[in-house]
N, C-alpha and C positions, 0 to 999 in steps of 0.2 A: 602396359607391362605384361611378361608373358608370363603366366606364373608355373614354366616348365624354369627357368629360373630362380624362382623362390623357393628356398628352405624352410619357412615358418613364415605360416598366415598367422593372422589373428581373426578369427570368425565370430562374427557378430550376426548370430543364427534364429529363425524362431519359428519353431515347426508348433502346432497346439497341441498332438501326441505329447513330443517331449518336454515341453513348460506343463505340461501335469508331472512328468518325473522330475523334474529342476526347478529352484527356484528361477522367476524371473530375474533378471540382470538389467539395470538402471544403464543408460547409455555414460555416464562416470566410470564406472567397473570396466566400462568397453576401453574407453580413453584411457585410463590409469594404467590397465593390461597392454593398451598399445604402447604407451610408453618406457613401462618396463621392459615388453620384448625389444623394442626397438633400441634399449640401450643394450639387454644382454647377448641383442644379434652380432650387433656392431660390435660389441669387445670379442665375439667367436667367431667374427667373420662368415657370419651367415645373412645371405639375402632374406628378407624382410619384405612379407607385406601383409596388408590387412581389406577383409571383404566384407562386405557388408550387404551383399544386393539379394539374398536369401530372408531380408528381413523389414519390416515394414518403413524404417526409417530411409531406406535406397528412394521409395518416395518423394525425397526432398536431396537428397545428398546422393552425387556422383562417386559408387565405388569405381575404383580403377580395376581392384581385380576381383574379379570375376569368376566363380567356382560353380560348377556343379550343384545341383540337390544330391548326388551319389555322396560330391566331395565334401562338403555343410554334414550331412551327416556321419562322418567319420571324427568329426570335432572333439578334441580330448578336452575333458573341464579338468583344468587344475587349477583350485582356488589356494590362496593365501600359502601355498605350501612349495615355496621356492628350494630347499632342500631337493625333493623329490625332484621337481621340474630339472633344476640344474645336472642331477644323475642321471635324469633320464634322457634330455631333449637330444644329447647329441648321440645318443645314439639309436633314435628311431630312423626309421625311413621316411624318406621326405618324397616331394615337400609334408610337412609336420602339420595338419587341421586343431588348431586351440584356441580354446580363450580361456584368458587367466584377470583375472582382476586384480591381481599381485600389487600390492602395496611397491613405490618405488618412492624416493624420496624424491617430491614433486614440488619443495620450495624453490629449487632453482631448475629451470625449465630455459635451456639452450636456445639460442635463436634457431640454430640447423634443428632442434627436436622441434620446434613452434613448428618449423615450415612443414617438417612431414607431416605435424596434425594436420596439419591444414592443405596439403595438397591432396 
């Protein structure tokens, strides 16, 4: 996927400068955050993807996209505060570098959302 097409990554990052400024983030927080952008991409019609290869778990698991250490460190943390995000997202410049651990309501989880976790 090329991600001059993507509007909003989802960056699952880990530099040891900035995990001393941040807390660390449990790979759940990473999921949950994908699945809420993934659904509030989809209702704003924005391309969606998410990277993971800046961080120790790429070791086991194939990210598809594939960013920079310039672009990893541009990553905006917005936790729990969908408010802001919602105001803010559409109108940054993209593609948009974030992770949000945003709470999404995760009881009923799509077949088409299953597949993108997992592709």
């Amino acid at each position: 996927m090329s991600n001059s097409n993507l509007k909003v990554i989802q960056v699952y990052y880990s530099d040891e400068e900035e995990m001393k400024k941040k807390s660390h983030h449990g790979f759940g927080d990473y999921i949950r955050g994908c699945l809420f952008l993934y659904r509030y991409c989809k209702q704003h019609g924005l391309k969606f993807g998410v990277s993971f290869n800046h961080h120790p778990i790429a070791k086991y698991l194939v990210s598809k996209v594939n960013i920079s250490i310039k672009e990893a460190k541009q990553t905006r943390y917005w936790f729990d505060i969908l408010p802001e995000f919602q105001l803010n997202v559409l109108e940054q410049p993209y593609p948009l570098y974030v992770f949000t651990n945003n709470m999404t309501d995760i009881s009923t989880i799509t077949q088409e959302e299953r597949n993108f976790l997992l592709s």
